[in-house]
N, CA, C and O atoms as a Tripos MOL2 file, in Angstrom:
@<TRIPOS>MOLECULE
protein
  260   259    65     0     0
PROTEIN
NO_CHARGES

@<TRIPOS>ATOM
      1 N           0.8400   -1.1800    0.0000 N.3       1 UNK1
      2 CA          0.0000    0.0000    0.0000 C.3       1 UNK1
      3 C           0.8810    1.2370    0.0000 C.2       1 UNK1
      4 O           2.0430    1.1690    0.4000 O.2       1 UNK1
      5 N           0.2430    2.5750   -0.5250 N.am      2 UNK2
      6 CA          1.1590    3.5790   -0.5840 C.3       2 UNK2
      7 C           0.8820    4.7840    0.7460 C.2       2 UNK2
      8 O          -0.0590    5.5750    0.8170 O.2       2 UNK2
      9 N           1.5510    4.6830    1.3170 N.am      3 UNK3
     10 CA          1.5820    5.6010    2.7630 C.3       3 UNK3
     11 C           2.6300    6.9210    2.2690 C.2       3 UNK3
     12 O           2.9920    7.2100    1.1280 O.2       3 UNK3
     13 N           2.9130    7.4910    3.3890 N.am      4 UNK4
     14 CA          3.4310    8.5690    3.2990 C.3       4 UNK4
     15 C           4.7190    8.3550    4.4990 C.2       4 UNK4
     16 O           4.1680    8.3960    5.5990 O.2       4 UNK4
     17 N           6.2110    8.1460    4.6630 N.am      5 UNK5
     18 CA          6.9420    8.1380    5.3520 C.3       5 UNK5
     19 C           8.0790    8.9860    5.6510 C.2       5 UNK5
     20 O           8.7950    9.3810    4.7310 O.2       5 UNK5
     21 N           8.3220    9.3210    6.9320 N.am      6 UNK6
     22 CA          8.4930   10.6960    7.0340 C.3       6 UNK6
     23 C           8.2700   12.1130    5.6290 C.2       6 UNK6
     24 O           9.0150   12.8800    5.0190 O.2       6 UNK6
     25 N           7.5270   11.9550    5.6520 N.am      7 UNK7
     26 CA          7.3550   12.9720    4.7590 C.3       7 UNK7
     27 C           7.3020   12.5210    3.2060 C.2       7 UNK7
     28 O           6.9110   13.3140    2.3500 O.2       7 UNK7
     29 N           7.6020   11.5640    2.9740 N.am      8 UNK8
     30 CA          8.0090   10.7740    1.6340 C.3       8 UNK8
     31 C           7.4100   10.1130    1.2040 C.2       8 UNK8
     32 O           7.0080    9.3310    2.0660 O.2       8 UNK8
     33 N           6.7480    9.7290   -0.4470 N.am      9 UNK9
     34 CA          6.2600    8.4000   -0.5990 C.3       9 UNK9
     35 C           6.7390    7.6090   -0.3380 C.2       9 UNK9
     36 O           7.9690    7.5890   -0.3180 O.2       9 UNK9
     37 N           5.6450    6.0890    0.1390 N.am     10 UNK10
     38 CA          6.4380    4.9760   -0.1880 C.3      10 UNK10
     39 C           5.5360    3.9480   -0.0780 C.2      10 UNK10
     40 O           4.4380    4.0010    0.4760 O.2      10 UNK10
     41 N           6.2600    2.6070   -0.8640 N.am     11 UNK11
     42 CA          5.0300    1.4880   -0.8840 C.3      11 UNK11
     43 C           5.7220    0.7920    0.1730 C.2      11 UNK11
     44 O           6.9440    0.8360    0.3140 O.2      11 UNK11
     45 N           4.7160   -0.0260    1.1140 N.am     12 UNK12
     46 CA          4.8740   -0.5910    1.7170 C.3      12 UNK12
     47 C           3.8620   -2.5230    2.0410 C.2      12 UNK12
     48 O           2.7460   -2.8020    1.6020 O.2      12 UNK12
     49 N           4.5920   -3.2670    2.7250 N.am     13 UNK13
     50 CA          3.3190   -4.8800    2.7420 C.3      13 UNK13
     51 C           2.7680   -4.8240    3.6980 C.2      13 UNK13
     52 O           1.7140   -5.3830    3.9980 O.2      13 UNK13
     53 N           3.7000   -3.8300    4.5770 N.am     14 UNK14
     54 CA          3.0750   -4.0900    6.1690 C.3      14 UNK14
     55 C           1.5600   -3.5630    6.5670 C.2      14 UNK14
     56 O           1.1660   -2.4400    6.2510 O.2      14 UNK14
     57 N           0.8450   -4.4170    7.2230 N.am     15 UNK15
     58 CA         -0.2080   -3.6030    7.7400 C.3      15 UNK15
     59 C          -0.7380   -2.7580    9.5530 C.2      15 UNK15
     60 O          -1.7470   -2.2500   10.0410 O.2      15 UNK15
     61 N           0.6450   -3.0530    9.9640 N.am     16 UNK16
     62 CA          0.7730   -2.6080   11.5310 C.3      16 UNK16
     63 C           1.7170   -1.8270   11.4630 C.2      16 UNK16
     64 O           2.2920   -1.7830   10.3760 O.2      16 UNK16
     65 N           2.2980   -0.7970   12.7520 N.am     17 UNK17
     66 CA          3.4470   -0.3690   12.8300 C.3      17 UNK17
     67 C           4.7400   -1.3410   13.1970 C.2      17 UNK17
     68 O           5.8290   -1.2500   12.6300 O.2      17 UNK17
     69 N           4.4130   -2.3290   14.2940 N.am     18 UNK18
     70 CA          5.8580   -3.5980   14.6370 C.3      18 UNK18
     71 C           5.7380   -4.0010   12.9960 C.2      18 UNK18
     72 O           6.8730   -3.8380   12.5470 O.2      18 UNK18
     73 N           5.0040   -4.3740   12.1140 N.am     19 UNK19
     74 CA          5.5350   -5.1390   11.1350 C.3      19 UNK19
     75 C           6.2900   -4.2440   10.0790 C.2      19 UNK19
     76 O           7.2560   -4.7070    9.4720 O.2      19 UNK19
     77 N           5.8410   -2.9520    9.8640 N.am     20 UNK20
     78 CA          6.7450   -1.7570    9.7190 C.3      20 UNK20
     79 C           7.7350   -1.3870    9.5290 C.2      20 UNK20
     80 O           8.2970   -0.9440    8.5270 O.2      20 UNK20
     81 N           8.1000   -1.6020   10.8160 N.am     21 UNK21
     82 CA          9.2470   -1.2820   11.6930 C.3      21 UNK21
     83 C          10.6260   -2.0540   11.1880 C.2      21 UNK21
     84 O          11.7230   -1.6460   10.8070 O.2      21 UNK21
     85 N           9.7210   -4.0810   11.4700 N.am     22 UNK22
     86 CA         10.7750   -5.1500   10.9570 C.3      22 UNK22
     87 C          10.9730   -4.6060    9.2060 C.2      22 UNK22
     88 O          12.0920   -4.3320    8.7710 O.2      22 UNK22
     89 N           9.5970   -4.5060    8.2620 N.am     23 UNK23
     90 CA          9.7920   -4.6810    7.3940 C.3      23 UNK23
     91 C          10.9130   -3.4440    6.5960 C.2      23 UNK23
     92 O          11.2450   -3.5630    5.4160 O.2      23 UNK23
     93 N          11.3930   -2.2740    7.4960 N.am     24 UNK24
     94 CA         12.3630   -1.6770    6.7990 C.3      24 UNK24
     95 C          13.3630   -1.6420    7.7830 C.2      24 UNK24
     96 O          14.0310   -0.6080    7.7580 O.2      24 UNK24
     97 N          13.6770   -2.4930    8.6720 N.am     25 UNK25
     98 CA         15.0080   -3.0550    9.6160 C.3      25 UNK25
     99 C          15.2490   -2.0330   10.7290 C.2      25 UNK25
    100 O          16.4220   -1.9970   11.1000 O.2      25 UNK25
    101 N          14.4590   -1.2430   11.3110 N.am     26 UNK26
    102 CA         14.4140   -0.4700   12.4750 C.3      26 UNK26
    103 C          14.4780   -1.3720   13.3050 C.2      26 UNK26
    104 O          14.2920   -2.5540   13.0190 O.2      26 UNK26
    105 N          14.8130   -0.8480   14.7200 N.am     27 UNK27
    106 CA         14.8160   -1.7630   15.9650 C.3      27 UNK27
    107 C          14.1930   -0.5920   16.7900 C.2      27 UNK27
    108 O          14.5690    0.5590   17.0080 O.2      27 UNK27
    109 N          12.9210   -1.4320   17.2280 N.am     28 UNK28
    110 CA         11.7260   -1.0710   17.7340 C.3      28 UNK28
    111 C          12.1450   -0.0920   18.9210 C.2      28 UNK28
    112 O          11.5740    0.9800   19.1220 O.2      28 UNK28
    113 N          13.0680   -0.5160   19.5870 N.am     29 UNK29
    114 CA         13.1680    0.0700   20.9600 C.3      29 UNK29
    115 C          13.7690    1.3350   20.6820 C.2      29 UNK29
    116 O          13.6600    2.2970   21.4420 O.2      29 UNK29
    117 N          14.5550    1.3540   19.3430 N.am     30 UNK30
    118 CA         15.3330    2.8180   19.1440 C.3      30 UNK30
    119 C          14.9980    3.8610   18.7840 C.2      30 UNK30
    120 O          15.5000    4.9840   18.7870 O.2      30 UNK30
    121 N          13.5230    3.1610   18.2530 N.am     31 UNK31
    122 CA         12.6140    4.6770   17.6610 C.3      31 UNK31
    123 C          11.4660    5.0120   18.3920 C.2      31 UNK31
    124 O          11.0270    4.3130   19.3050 O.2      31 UNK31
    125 N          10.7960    6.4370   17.8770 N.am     32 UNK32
    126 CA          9.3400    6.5900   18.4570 C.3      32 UNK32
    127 C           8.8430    6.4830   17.1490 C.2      32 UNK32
    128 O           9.4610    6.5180   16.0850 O.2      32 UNK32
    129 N           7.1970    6.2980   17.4540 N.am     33 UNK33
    130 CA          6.7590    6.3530   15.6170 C.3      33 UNK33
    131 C           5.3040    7.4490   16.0970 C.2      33 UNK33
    132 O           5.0440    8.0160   17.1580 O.2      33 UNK33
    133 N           4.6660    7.4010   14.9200 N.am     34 UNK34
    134 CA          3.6530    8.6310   15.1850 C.3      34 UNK34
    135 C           2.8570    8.4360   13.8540 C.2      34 UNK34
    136 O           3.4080    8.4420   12.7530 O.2      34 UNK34
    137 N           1.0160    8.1970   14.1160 N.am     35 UNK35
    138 CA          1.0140    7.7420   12.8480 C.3      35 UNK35
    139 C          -0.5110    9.1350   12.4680 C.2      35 UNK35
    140 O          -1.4220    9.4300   13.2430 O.2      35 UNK35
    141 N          -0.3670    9.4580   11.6580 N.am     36 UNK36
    142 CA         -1.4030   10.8260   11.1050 C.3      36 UNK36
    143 C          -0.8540   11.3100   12.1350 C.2      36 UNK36
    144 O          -1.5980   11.0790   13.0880 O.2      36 UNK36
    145 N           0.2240   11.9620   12.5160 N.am     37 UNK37
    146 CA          0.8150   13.3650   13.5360 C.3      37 UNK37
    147 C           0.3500   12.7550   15.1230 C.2      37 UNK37
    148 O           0.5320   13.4330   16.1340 O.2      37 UNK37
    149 N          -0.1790   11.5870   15.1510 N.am     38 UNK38
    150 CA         -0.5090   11.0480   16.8670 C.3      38 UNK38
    151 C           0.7010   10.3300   17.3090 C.2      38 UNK38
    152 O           1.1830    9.5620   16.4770 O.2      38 UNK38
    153 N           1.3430   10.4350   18.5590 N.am     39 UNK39
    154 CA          2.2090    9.8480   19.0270 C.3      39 UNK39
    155 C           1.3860    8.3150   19.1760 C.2      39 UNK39
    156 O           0.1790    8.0850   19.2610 O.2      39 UNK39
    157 N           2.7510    7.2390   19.1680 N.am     40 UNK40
    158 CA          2.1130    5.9800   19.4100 C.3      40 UNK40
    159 C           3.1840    4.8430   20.1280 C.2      40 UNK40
    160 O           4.1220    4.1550   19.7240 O.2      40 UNK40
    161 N           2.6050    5.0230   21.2020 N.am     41 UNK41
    162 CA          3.7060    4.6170   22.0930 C.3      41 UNK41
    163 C           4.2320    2.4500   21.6230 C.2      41 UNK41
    164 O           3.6130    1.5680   21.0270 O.2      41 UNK41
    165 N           5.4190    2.4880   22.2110 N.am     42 UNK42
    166 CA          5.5120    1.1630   21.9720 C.3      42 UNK42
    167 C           4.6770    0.0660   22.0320 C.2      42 UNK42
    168 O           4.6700   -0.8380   21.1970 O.2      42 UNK42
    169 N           3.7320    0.1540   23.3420 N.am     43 UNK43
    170 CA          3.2160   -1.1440   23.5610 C.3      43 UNK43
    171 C           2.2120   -0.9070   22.5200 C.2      43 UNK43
    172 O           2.0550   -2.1130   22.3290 O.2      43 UNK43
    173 N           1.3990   -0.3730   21.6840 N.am     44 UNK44
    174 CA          0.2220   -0.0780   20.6180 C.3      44 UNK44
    175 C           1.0300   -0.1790   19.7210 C.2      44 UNK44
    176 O           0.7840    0.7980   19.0140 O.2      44 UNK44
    177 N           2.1670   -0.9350   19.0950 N.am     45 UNK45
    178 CA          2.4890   -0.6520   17.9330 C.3      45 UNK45
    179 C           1.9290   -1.6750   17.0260 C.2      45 UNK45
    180 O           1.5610   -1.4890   15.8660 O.2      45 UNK45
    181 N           1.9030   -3.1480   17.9200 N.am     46 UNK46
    182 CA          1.2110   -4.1850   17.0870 C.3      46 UNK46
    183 C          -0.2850   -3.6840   16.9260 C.2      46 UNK46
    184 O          -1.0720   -4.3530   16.2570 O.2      46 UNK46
    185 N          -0.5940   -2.7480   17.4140 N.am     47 UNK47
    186 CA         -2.4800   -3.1000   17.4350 C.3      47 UNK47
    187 C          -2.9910   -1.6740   16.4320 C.2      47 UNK47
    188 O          -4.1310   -1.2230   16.3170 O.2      47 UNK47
    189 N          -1.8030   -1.2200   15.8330 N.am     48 UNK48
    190 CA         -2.1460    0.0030   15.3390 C.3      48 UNK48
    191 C          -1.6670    0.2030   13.8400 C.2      48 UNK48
    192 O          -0.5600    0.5030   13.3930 O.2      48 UNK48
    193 N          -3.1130   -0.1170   13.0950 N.am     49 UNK49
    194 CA         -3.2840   -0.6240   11.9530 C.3      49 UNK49
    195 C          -3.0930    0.7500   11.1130 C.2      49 UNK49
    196 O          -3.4610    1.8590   11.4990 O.2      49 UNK49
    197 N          -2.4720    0.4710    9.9400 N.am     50 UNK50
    198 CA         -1.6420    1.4840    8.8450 C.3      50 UNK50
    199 C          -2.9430    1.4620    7.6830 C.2      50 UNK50
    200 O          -3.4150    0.3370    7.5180 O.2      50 UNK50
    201 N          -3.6010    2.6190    6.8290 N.am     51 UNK51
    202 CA         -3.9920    2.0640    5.9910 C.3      51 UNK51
    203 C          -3.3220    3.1350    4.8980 C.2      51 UNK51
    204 O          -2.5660    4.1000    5.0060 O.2      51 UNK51
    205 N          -3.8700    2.5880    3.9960 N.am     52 UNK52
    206 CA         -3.5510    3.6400    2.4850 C.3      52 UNK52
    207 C          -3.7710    5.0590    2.5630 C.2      52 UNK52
    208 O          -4.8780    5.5940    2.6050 O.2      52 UNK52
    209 N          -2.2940    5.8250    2.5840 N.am     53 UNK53
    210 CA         -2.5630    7.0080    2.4720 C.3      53 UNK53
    211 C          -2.3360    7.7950    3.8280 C.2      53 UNK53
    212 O          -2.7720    8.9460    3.7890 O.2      53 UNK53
    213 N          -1.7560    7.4200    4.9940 N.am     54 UNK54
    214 CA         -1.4690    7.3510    6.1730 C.3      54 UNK54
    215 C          -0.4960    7.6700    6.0100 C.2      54 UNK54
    216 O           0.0620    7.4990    4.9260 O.2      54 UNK54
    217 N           0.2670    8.4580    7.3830 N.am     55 UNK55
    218 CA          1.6480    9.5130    7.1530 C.3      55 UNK55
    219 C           1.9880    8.7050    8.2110 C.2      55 UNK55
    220 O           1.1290    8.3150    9.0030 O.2      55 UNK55
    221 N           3.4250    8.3410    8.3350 N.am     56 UNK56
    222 CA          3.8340    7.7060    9.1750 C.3      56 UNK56
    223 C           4.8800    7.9890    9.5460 C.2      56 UNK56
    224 O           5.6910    7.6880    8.6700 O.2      56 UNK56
    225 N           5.5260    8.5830   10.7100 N.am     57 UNK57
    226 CA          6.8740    9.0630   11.4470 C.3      57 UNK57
    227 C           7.7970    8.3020   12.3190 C.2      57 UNK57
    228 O           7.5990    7.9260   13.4740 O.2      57 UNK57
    229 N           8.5210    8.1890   11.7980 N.am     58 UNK58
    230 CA          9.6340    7.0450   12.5700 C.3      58 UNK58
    231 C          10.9550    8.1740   12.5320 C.2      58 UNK58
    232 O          11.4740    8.7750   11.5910 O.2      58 UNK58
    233 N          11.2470    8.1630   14.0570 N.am     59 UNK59
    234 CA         12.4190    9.3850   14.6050 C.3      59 UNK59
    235 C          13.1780    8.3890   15.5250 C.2      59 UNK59
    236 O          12.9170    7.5510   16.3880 O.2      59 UNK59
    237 N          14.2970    8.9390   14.8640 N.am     60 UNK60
    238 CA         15.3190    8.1740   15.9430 C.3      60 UNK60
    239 C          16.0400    9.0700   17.3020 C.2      60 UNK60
    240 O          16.1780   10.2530   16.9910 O.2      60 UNK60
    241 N          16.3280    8.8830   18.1560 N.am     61 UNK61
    242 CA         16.8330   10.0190   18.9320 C.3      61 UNK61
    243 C          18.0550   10.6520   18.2560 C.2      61 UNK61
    244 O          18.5660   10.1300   17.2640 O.2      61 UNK61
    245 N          18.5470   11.8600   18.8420 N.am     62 UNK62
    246 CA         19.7880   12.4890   18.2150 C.3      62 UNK62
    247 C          20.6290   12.9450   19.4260 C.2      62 UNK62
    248 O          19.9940   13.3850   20.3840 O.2      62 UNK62
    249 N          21.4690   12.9160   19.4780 N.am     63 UNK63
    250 CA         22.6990   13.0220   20.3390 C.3      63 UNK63
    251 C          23.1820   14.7860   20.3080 C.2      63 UNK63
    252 O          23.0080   15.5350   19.3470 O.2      63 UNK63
    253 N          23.7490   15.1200   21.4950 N.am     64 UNK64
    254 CA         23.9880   16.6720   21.0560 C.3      64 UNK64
    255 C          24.2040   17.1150   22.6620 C.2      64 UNK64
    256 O          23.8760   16.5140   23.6850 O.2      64 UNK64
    257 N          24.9410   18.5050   22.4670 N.am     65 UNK65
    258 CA         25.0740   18.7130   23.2710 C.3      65 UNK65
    259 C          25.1520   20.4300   23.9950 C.2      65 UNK65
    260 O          25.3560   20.5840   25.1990 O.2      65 UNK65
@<TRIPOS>BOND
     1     1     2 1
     2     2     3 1
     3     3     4 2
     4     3     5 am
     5     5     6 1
     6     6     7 1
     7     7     8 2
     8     7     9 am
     9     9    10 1
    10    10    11 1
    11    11    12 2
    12    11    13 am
    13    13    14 1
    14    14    15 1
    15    15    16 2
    16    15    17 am
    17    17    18 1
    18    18    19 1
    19    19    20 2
    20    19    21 am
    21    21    22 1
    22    22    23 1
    23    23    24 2
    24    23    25 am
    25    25    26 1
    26    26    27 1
    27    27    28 2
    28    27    29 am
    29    29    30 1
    30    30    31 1
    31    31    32 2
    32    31    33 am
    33    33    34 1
    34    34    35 1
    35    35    36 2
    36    35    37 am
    37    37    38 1
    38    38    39 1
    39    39    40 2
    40    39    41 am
    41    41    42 1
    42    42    43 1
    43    43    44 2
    44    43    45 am
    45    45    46 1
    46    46    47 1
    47    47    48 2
    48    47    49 am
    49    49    50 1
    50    50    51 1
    51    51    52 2
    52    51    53 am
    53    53    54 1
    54    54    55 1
    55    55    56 2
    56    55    57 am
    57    57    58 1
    58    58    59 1
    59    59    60 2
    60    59    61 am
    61    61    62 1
    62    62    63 1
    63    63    64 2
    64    63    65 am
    65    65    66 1
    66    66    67 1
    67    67    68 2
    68    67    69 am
    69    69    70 1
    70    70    71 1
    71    71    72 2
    72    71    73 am
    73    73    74 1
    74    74    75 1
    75    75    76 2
    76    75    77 am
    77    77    78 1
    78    78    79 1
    79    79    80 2
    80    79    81 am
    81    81    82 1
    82    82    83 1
    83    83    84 2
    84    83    85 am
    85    85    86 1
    86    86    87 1
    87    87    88 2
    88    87    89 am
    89    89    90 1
    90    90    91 1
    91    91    92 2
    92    91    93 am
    93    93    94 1
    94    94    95 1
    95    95    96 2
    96    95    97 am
    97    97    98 1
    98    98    99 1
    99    99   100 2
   100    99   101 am
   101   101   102 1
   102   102   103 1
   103   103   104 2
   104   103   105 am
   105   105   106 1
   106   106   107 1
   107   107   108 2
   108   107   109 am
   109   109   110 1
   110   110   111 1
   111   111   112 2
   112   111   113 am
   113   113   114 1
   114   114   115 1
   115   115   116 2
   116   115   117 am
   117   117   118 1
   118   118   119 1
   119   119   120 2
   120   119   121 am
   121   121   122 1
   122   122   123 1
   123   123   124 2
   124   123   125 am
   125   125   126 1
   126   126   127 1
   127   127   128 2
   128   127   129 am
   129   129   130 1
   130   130   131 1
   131   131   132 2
   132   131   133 am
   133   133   134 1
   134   134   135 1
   135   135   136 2
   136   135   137 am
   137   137   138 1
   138   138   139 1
   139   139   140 2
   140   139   141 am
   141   141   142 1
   142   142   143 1
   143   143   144 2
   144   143   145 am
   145   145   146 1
   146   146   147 1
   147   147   148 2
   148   147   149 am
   149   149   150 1
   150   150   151 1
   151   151   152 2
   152   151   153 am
   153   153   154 1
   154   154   155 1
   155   155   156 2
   156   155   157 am
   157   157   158 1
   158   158   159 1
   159   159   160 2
   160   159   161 am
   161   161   162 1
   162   162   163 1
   163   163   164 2
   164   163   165 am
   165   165   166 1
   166   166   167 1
   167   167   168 2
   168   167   169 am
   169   169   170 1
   170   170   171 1
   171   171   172 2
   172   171   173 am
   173   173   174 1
   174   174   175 1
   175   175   176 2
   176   175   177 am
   177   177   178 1
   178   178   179 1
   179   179   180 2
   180   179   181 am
   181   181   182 1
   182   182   183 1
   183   183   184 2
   184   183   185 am
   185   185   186 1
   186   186   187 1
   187   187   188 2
   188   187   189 am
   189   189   190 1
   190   190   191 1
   191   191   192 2
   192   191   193 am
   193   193   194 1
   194   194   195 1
   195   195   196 2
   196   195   197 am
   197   197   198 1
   198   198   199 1
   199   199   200 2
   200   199   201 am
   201   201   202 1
   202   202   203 1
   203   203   204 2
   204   203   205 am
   205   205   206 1
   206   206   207 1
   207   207   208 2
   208   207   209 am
   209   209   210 1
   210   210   211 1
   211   211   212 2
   212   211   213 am
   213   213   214 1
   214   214   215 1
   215   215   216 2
   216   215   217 am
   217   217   218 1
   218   218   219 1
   219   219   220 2
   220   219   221 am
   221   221   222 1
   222   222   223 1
   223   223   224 2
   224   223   225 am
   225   225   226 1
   226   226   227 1
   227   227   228 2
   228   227   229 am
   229   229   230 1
   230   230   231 1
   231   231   232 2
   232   231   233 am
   233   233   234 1
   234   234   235 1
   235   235   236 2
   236   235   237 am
   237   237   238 1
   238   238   239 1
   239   239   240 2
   240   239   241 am
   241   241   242 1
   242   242   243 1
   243   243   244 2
   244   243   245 am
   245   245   246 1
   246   246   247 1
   247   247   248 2
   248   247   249 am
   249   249   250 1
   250   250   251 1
   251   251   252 2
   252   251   253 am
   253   253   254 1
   254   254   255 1
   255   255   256 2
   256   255   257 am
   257   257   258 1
   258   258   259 1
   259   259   260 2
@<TRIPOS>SUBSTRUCTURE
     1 UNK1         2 RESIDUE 1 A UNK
     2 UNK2         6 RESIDUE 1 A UNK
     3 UNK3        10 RESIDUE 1 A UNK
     4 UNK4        14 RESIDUE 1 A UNK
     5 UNK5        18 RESIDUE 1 A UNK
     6 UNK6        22 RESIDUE 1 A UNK
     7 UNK7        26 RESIDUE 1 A UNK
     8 UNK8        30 RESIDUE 1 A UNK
     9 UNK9        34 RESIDUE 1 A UNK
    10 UNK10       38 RESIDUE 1 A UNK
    11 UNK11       42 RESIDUE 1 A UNK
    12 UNK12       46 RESIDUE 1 A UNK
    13 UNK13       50 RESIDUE 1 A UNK
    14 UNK14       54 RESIDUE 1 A UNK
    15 UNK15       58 RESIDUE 1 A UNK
    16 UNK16       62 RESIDUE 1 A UNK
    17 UNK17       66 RESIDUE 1 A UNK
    18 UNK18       70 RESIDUE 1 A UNK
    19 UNK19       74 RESIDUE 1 A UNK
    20 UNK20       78 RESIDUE 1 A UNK
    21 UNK21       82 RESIDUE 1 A UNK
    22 UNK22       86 RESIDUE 1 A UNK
    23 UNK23       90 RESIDUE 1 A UNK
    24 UNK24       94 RESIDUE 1 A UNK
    25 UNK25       98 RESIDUE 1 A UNK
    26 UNK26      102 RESIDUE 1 A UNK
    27 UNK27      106 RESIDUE 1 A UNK
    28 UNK28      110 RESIDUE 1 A UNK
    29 UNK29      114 RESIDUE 1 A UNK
    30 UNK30      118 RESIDUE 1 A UNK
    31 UNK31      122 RESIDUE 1 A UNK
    32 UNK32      126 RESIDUE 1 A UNK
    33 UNK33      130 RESIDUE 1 A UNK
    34 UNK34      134 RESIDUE 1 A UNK
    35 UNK35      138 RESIDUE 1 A UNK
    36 UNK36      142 RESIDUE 1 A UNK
    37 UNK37      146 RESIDUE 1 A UNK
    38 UNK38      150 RESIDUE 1 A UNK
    39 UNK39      154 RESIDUE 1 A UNK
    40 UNK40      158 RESIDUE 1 A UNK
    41 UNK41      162 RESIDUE 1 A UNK
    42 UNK42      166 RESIDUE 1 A UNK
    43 UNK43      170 RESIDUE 1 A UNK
    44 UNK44      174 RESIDUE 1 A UNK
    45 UNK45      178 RESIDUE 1 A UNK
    46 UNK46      182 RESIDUE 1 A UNK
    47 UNK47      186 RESIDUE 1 A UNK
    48 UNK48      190 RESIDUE 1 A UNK
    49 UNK49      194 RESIDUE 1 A UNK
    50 UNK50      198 RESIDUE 1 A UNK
    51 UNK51      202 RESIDUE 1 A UNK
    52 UNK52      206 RESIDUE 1 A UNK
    53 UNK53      210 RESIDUE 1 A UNK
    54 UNK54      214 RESIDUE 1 A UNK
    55 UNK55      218 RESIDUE 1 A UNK
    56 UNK56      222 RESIDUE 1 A UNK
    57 UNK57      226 RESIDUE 1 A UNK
    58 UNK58      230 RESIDUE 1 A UNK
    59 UNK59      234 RESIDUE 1 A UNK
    60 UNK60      238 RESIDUE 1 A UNK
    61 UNK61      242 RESIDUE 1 A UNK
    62 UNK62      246 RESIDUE 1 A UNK
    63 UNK63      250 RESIDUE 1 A UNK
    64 UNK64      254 RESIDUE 1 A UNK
    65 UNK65      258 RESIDUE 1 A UNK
């Protein structure tokens, strides 16, 4: 399906955020994700269904000082 990731097209198979996540090699614990601009915390990631056309934000932390 075609979503919107960070800001970007893109096709994707997955239909959850954990399958998401695996299906472009993130490691779950390192990111936050956010799906239509809503934060979505870890434990909801399996239960929080992606559909067509959905903006999806995956941020990694950044270091700084």
């Amino acid at each position: 399906m075609k979503i919107r990731l960070n800001g970007e097209p893109c096709e994707i198979a997955s239909s959850d955020l954990d399958a998401l996540l695996a299906e472009l090699d993130y490691r779950p614990e390192a990111v936050a994700t956010a799906l239509n601009r809503e934060f979505v915390p870890r434990a909801a990631r399996g239960s929080t269904m992606i559909a067509e056309g959905d903006a999806v934000e995956i941020l990694s932390p950044m270091k700084g000082g």
